[in-house]
C-alpha positions as CSV (number, residue, x, y, z in Angstrom):
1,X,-23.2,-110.5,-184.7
2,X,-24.8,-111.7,-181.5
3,X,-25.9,-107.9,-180.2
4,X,-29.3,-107.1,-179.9
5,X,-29.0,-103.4,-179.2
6,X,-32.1,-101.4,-179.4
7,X,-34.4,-104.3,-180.2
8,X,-37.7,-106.0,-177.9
9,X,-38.2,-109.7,-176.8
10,X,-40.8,-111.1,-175.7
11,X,-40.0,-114.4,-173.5
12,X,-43.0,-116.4,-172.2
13,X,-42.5,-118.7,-169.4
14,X,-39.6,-116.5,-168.6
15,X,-39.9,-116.5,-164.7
16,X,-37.3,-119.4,-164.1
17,X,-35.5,-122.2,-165.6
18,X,-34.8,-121.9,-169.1
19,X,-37.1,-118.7,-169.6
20,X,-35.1,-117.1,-167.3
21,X,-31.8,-118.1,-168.8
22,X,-33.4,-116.9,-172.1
23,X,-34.3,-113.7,-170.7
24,X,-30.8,-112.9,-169.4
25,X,-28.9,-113.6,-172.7
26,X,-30.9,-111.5,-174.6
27,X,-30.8,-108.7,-172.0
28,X,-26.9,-109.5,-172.5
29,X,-27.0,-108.8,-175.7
30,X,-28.9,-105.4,-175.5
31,X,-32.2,-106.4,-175.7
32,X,-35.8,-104.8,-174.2
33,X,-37.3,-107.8,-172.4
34,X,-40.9,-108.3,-171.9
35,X,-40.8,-111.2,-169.2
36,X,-44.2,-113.2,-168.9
37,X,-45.5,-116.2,-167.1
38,X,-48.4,-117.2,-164.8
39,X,-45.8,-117.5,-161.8
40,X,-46.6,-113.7,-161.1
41,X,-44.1,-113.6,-157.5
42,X,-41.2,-115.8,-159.5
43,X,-42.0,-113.4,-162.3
44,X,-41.9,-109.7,-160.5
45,X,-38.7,-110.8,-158.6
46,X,-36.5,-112.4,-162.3
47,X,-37.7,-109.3,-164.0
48,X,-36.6,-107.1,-160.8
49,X,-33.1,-109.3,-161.2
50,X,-33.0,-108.2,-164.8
51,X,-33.6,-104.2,-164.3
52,X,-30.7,-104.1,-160.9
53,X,-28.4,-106.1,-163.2
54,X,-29.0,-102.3,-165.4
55,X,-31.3,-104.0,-168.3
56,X,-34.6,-102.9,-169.5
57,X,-37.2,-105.9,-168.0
58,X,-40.9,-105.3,-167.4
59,X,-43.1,-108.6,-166.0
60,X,-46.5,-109.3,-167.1
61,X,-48.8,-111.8,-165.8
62,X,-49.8,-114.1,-169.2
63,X,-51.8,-117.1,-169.4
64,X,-50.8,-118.5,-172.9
65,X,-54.0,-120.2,-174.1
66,X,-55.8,-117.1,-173.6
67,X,-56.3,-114.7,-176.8
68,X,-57.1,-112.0,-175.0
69,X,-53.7,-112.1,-172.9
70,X,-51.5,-112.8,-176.3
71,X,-53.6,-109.6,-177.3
72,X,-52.3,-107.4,-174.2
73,X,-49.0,-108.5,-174.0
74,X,-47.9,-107.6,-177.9
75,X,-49.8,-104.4,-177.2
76,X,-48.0,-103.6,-174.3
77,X,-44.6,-104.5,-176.1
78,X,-45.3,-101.7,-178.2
79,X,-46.9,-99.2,-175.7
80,X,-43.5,-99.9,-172.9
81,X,-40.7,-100.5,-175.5
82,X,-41.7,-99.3,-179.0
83,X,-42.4,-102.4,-181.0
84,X,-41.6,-106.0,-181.0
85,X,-38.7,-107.8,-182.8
86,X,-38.4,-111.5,-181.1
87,X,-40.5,-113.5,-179.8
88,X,-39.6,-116.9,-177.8
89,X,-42.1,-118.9,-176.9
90,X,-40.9,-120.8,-174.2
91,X,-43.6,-121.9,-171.8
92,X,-44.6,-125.5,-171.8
93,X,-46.0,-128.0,-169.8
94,X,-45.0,-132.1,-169.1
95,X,-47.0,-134.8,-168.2
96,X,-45.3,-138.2,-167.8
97,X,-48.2,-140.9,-167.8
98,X,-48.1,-144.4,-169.8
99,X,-51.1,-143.9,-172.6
100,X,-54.0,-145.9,-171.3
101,X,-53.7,-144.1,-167.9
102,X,-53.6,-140.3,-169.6
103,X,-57.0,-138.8,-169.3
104,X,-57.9,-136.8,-172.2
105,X,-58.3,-133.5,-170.0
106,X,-55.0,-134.3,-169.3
107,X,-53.9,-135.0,-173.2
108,X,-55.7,-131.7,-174.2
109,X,-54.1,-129.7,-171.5
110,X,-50.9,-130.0,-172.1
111,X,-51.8,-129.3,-176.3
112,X,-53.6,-126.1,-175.0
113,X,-50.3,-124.7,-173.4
114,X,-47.6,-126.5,-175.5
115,X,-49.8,-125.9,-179.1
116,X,-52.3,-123.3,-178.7
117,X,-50.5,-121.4,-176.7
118,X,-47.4,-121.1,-179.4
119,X,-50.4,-120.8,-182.3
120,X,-51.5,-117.5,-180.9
121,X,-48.1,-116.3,-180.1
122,X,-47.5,-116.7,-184.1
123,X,-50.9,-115.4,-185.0
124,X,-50.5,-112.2,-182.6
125,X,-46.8,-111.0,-182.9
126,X,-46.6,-111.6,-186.6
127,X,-47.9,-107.9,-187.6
128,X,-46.4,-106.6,-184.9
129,X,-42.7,-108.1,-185.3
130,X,-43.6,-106.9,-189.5
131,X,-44.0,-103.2,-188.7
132,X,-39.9,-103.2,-187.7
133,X,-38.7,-106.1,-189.0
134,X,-37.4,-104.3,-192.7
135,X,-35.2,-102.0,-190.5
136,X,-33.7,-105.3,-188.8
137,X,-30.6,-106.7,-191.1
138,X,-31.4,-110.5,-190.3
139,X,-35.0,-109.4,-190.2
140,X,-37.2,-110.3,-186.8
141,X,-37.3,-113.4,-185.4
142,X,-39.4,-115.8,-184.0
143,X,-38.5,-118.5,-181.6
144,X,-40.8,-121.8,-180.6
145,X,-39.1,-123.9,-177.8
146,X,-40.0,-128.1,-178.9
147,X,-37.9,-130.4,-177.7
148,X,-36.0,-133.9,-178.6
149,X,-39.5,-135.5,-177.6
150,X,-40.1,-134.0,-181.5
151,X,-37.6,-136.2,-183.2
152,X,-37.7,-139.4,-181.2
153,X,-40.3,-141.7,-179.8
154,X,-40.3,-141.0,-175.6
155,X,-41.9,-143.7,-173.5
156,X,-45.0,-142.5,-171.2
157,X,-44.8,-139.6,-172.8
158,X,-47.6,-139.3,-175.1
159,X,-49.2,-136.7,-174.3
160,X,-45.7,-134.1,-174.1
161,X,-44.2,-135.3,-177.5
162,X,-47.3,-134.8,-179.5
163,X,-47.0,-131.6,-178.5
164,X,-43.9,-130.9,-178.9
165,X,-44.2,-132.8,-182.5
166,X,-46.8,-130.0,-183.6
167,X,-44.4,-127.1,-182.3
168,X,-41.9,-128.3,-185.0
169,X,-44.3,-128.7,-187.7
170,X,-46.0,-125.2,-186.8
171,X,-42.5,-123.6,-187.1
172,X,-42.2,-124.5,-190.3
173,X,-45.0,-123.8,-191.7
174,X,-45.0,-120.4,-190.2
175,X,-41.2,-119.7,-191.4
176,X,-42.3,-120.3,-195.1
177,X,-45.6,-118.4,-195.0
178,X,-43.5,-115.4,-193.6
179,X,-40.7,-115.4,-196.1
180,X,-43.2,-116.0,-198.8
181,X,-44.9,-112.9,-197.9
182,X,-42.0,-110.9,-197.9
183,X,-42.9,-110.2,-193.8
184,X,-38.8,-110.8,-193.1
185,X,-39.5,-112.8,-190.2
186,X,-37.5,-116.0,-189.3
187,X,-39.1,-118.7,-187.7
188,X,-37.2,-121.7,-186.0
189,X,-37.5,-124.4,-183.6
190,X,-35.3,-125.5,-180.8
191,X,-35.1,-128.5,-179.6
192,X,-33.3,-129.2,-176.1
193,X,-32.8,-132.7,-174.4
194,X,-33.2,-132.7,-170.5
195,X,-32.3,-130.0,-168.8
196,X,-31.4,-129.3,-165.0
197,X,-34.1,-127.3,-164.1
198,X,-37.5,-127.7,-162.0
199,X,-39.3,-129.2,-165.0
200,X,-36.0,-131.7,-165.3
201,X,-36.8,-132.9,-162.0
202,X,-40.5,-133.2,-162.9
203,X,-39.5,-135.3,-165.7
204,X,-37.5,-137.7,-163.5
205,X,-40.2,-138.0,-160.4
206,X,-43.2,-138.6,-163.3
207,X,-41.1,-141.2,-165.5
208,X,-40.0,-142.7,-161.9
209,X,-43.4,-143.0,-160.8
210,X,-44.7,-144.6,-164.2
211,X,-42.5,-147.2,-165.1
212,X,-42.0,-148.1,-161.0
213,X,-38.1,-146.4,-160.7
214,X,-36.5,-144.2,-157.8
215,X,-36.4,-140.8,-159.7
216,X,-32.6,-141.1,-159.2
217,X,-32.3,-143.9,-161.6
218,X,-34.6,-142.2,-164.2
219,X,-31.5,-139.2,-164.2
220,X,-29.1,-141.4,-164.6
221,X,-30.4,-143.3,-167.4
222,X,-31.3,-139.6,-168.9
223,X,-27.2,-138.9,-168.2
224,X,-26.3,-142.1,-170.1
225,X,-28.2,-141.6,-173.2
226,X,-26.6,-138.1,-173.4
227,X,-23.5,-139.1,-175.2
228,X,-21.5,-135.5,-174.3
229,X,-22.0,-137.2,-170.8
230,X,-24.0,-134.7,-169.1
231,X,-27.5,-133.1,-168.8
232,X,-28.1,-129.8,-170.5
233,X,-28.2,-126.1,-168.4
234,X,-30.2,-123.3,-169.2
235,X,-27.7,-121.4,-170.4
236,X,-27.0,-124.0,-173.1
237,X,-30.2,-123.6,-174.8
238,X,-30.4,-119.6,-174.3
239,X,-27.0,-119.4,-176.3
240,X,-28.6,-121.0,-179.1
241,X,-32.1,-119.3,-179.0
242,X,-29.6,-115.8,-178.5
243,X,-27.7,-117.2,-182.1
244,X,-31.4,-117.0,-183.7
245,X,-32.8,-114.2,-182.1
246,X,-29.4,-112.4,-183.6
247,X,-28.6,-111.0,-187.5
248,X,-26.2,-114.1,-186.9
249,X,-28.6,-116.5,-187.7
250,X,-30.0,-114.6,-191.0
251,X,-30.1,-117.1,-193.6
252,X,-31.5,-119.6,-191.3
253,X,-35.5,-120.3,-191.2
254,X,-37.6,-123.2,-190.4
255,X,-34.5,-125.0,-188.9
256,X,-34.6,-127.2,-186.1
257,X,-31.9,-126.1,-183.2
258,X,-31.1,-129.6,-181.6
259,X,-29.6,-128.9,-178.3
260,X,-29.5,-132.4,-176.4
261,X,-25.8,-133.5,-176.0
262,X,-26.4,-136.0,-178.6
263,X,-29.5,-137.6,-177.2
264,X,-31.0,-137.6,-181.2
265,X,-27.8,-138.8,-183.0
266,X,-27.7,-141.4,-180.7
Protein backbone atom coordinates (compact mmCIF):
# COMPACT_ATOMS: atom_id res chain seq x y z
CA UNK A 1 0.00 0.00 0.00
CA UNK A 2 2.99 2.18 0.53
CA UNK A 3 4.66 1.50 -3.15
CA UNK A 4 4.93 4.21 -5.46
CA UNK A 5 6.02 2.27 -8.56
CA UNK A 6 5.88 4.18 -11.74
CA UNK A 7 4.85 7.42 -10.27
CA UNK A 8 6.92 11.31 -10.09
CA UNK A 9 7.66 13.45 -6.95
CA UNK A 10 8.51 16.49 -6.82
CA UNK A 11 10.40 17.42 -3.40
CA UNK A 12 11.50 21.12 -2.89
CA UNK A 13 14.10 21.84 -0.42
CA UNK A 14 15.12 18.32 -0.95
CA UNK A 15 19.03 18.82 -0.83
CA UNK A 16 19.43 17.87 2.97
CA UNK A 17 17.69 17.39 6.21
CA UNK A 18 14.19 16.42 5.99
CA UNK A 19 14.00 17.03 2.05
CA UNK A 20 16.41 14.64 1.70
CA UNK A 21 14.97 12.11 3.96
CA UNK A 22 11.73 12.76 1.90
CA UNK A 23 13.38 12.22 -1.22
CA UNK A 24 14.87 8.81 -0.21
CA UNK A 25 11.54 7.27 1.05
CA UNK A 26 9.79 7.97 -1.90
CA UNK A 27 12.59 6.73 -4.15
CA UNK A 28 12.12 3.61 -1.66
CA UNK A 29 9.04 3.19 -2.56
CA UNK A 30 9.53 3.36 -6.40
CA UNK A 31 9.18 6.75 -7.08
CA UNK A 32 10.74 9.31 -10.05
CA UNK A 33 12.20 12.08 -7.90
CA UNK A 34 12.54 15.58 -9.11
CA UNK A 35 15.00 16.91 -6.23
CA UNK A 36 15.02 20.85 -6.03
CA UNK A 37 16.50 23.49 -3.89
CA UNK A 38 18.68 26.69 -4.12
CA UNK A 39 21.69 24.71 -2.46
CA UNK A 40 22.76 23.69 -6.08
CA UNK A 41 26.38 21.64 -4.76
CA UNK A 42 24.18 19.92 -1.65
CA UNK A 43 21.59 19.34 -4.39
CA UNK A 44 23.81 17.72 -7.51
CA UNK A 45 25.57 15.51 -4.85
CA UNK A 46 21.79 14.03 -2.72
CA UNK A 47 20.41 13.65 -6.18
CA UNK A 48 23.86 11.78 -7.38
CA UNK A 49 23.29 9.66 -3.84
CA UNK A 50 19.77 8.91 -5.03
CA UNK A 51 20.67 7.65 -8.82
CA UNK A 52 24.07 5.27 -7.35
CA UNK A 53 21.65 3.94 -4.72
CA UNK A 54 19.83 2.65 -8.47
CA UNK A 55 16.71 5.25 -8.21
CA UNK A 56 15.55 7.64 -10.82
CA UNK A 57 16.77 11.39 -9.20
CA UNK A 58 17.31 14.43 -11.36
CA UNK A 59 18.40 17.98 -9.38
CA UNK A 60 17.13 21.27 -10.40
CA UNK A 61 18.15 24.51 -9.13
CA UNK A 62 14.54 26.23 -7.79
CA UNK A 63 14.02 29.42 -6.07
CA UNK A 64 10.40 28.89 -4.60
CA UNK A 65 9.07 32.47 -4.73
CA UNK A 66 9.81 32.71 -8.27
CA UNK A 67 6.82 31.88 -10.86
CA UNK A 68 8.84 31.39 -13.46
CA UNK A 69 10.96 28.58 -11.67
CA UNK A 70 7.57 26.80 -10.26
CA UNK A 71 6.87 27.15 -14.12
CA UNK A 72 10.13 25.16 -15.30
CA UNK A 73 10.32 22.73 -12.82
CA UNK A 74 6.49 21.07 -13.36
CA UNK A 75 7.50 21.39 -17.01
CA UNK A 76 10.48 19.63 -16.65
CA UNK A 77 8.70 16.84 -14.48
CA UNK A 78 6.79 16.11 -17.47
CA UNK A 79 9.52 16.52 -20.19
CA UNK A 80 12.29 14.02 -17.78
CA UNK A 81 9.67 11.60 -16.17
CA UNK A 82 6.27 11.73 -17.92
CA UNK A 83 3.99 13.69 -15.63
CA UNK A 84 3.69 14.57 -12.07
CA UNK A 85 1.83 12.74 -9.35
CA UNK A 86 3.21 14.20 -5.82
CA UNK A 87 4.28 17.09 -4.82
CA UNK A 88 5.90 17.94 -1.33
CA UNK A 89 6.63 21.09 -0.59
CA UNK A 90 9.18 21.07 1.79
CA UNK A 91 11.36 24.08 1.76
CA UNK A 92 11.04 26.64 4.46
CA UNK A 93 12.79 29.08 6.19
CA UNK A 94 13.06 30.10 10.33
CA UNK A 95 13.67 33.19 11.94
CA UNK A 96 13.77 33.29 15.71
CA UNK A 97 13.53 37.05 16.74
CA UNK A 98 11.22 38.48 19.74
CA UNK A 99 8.43 40.72 17.77
CA UNK A 100 9.50 44.27 18.30
CA UNK A 101 12.98 43.37 17.10
CA UNK A 102 11.66 41.49 13.66
CA UNK A 103 12.02 43.86 10.79
CA UNK A 104 9.32 43.56 8.39
CA UNK A 105 11.80 42.55 5.43
CA UNK A 106 12.47 40.05 7.72
CA UNK A 107 8.56 39.14 8.59
CA UNK A 108 7.85 39.22 4.70
CA UNK A 109 10.77 37.02 3.93
CA UNK A 110 10.14 34.31 5.54
CA UNK A 111 6.08 34.50 4.28
CA UNK A 112 7.61 34.74 0.69
CA UNK A 113 9.36 31.22 1.06
CA UNK A 114 7.18 29.57 3.69
CA UNK A 115 3.64 31.04 1.90
CA UNK A 116 4.20 32.08 -1.48
CA UNK A 117 6.35 29.74 -2.20
CA UNK A 118 3.79 26.71 -1.29
CA UNK A 119 0.84 29.00 -3.14
CA UNK A 120 2.55 28.66 -6.43
CA UNK A 121 3.51 25.07 -5.87
CA UNK A 122 -0.48 24.45 -5.54
CA UNK A 123 -1.36 26.91 -8.30
CA UNK A 124 1.42 25.19 -10.74
CA UNK A 125 1.31 21.35 -10.23
CA UNK A 126 -2.45 21.19 -9.85
CA UNK A 127 -3.16 20.62 -13.82
CA UNK A 128 -0.27 18.85 -14.06
CA UNK A 129 -0.81 16.29 -11.10
CA UNK A 130 -4.89 16.31 -12.83
CA UNK A 131 -3.72 14.99 -16.26
CA UNK A 132 -2.70 11.40 -14.27
CA UNK A 133 -4.16 11.61 -11.33
CA UNK A 134 -7.67 9.34 -12.56
CA UNK A 135 -5.24 6.53 -13.41
CA UNK A 136 -3.86 6.79 -9.74
CA UNK A 137 -6.22 4.54 -7.19
CA UNK A 138 -5.78 7.04 -4.16
CA UNK A 139 -5.59 9.69 -6.72
CA UNK A 140 -2.36 12.25 -6.74
CA UNK A 141 -1.30 13.90 -3.89
CA UNK A 142 -0.10 16.91 -2.68
CA UNK A 143 2.02 17.46 0.35
CA UNK A 144 2.62 21.08 2.33
CA UNK A 145 5.30 20.69 5.13
CA UNK A 146 3.75 23.31 8.31
CA UNK A 147 4.80 22.57 11.43
CA UNK A 148 3.60 22.38 15.33
CA UNK A 149 4.43 26.28 15.20
CA UNK A 150 0.69 25.95 13.39
CA UNK A 151 -1.21 24.60 16.29
CA UNK A 152 0.54 26.29 19.24
CA UNK A 153 1.60 29.70 20.21
CA UNK A 154 5.94 29.62 19.86
CA UNK A 155 7.66 32.37 21.72
CA UNK A 156 10.02 34.71 19.38
CA UNK A 157 8.73 33.16 16.77
CA UNK A 158 6.45 35.39 15.10
CA UNK A 159 7.43 35.68 12.09
CA UNK A 160 7.94 31.36 11.45
CA UNK A 161 4.40 30.43 12.92
CA UNK A 162 2.42 32.81 10.96
CA UNK A 163 3.70 31.15 8.25
CA UNK A 164 3.45 28.04 9.08
CA UNK A 165 -0.28 28.92 10.37
CA UNK A 166 -1.15 29.98 6.61
CA UNK A 167 0.41 26.60 5.20
CA UNK A 168 -2.34 24.79 7.25
CA UNK A 169 -5.16 26.93 6.29
CA UNK A 170 -3.96 26.82 2.46
CA UNK A 171 -4.00 22.98 2.61
CA UNK A 172 -7.25 22.95 3.30
CA UNK A 173 -8.68 25.09 1.33
CA UNK A 174 -6.89 23.60 -1.55
CA UNK A 175 -7.94 19.80 -0.59
CA UNK A 176 -11.61 20.90 -0.80
CA UNK A 177 -11.43 22.95 -3.95
CA UNK A 178 -9.78 19.85 -5.56
CA UNK A 179 -12.15 17.15 -4.44
CA UNK A 180 -14.92 19.48 -5.31
CA UNK A 181 -13.80 19.63 -8.74
CA UNK A 182 -13.58 16.16 -9.17
CA UNK A 183 -9.48 16.92 -9.92
CA UNK A 184 -8.76 13.51 -7.47
CA UNK A 185 -6.04 15.30 -5.79
CA UNK A 186 -5.44 14.95 -2.02
CA UNK A 187 -4.04 17.73 -0.16
CA UNK A 188 -2.64 17.51 3.46
CA UNK A 189 -0.45 19.19 5.89
CA UNK A 190 2.23 17.85 8.03
CA UNK A 191 3.19 19.05 10.92
CA UNK A 192 6.66 18.01 12.56
CA UNK A 193 7.95 19.23 16.09
CA UNK A 194 11.82 19.85 16.21
CA UNK A 195 13.82 17.92 14.30
CA UNK A 196 17.70 17.00 14.34
CA UNK A 197 18.70 18.55 11.40
CA UNK A 198 20.68 21.91 10.37
CA UNK A 199 17.55 23.99 10.72
CA UNK A 200 17.03 22.20 14.36
CA UNK A 201 20.22 23.67 15.29
CA UNK A 202 19.27 27.00 13.86
CA UNK A 203 16.31 26.87 15.92
CA UNK A 204 18.32 26.32 19.13
CA UNK A 205 21.25 29.06 18.42
CA UNK A 206 18.27 31.83 17.35
CA UNK A 207 15.89 31.04 20.46
CA UNK A 208 19.39 30.92 22.62
CA UNK A 209 20.40 34.19 21.29
CA UNK A 210 16.79 35.82 21.91
CA UNK A 211 15.68 34.95 25.14
CA UNK A 212 19.76 35.24 26.43
CA UNK A 213 20.24 31.00 26.74
CA UNK A 214 23.35 28.77 25.81
CA UNK A 215 21.78 26.97 22.63
CA UNK A 216 22.33 23.77 24.68
CA UNK A 217 19.71 24.62 27.14
CA UNK A 218 17.24 25.73 24.39
CA UNK A 219 17.53 21.69 23.16
CA UNK A 220 17.07 20.44 26.17
CA UNK A 221 14.00 22.36 27.03
CA UNK A 222 12.83 21.40 23.23
CA UNK A 223 13.67 17.49 24.57
CA UNK A 224 11.51 17.99 27.68
CA UNK A 225 8.42 19.30 26.18
CA UNK A 226 8.56 16.24 23.80
CA UNK A 227 6.74 13.87 25.89
CA UNK A 228 8.04 10.44 23.72
CA UNK A 229 11.42 11.93 25.21
CA UNK A 230 13.22 12.68 22.21
CA UNK A 231 13.67 15.05 19.21
CA UNK A 232 12.22 13.95 15.93
CA UNK A 233 14.65 12.53 12.78
CA UNK A 234 14.04 13.03 9.31
CA UNK A 235 13.08 9.81 8.64
CA UNK A 236 10.24 10.23 11.04
CA UNK A 237 8.46 12.81 9.19
CA UNK A 238 9.36 11.19 5.58
CA UNK A 239 7.42 8.00 6.79
CA UNK A 240 4.48 9.95 7.29
CA UNK A 241 4.71 12.23 4.14
CA UNK A 242 5.51 8.49 2.21
CA UNK A 243 1.90 7.29 4.12
CA UNK A 244 0.17 10.35 2.09
CA UNK A 245 2.05 10.46 -0.90
CA UNK A 246 0.75 6.42 -1.07
CA UNK A 247 -2.97 4.90 -2.18
CA UNK A 248 -2.62 4.16 1.64
CA UNK A 249 -3.70 7.34 2.64
CA UNK A 250 -6.84 7.57 0.03
CA UNK A 251 -9.60 8.68 2.05
CA UNK A 252 -7.61 11.19 3.80
CA UNK A 253 -7.64 15.06 2.56
CA UNK A 254 -7.16 18.32 4.29
CA UNK A 255 -5.81 16.41 7.37
CA UNK A 256 -3.23 17.67 9.46
CA UNK A 257 -0.18 14.91 9.97
CA UNK A 258 1.15 15.94 13.54
CA UNK A 259 4.52 14.43 13.90
CA UNK A 260 6.07 16.09 17.13
CA UNK A 261 6.42 13.29 19.84
CA UNK A 262 3.67 14.81 21.62
CA UNK A 263 4.78 18.35 21.72
CA UNK A 264 0.78 19.46 20.73
CA UNK A 265 -1.04 17.08 23.13
CA UNK A 266 1.05 18.32 25.58
Amino acid sequence: MHRLDGRVALVTGGARGIGLAICEALAGAGAAIMLTDVLDQAGEASAQRLRDAGHQCEYRHHDVTSEADWVEVVGACEKRFGGLDTLVNNAGIFIAKPTADTTLEEFRRVQAVNVDGVFLGIKHSVPALARRAQAIPGGASIVNLSSVAALIGTPDALAYSTSKGAVRTMSKVAAVDCGRKGLKIRVNSVHPGVIQTLMGQQVFDELGSATGHDSAEIEAKMIAAHPIGRLGNPEDVANAVLFLASDASAFVTGAELVVDGGMFAS
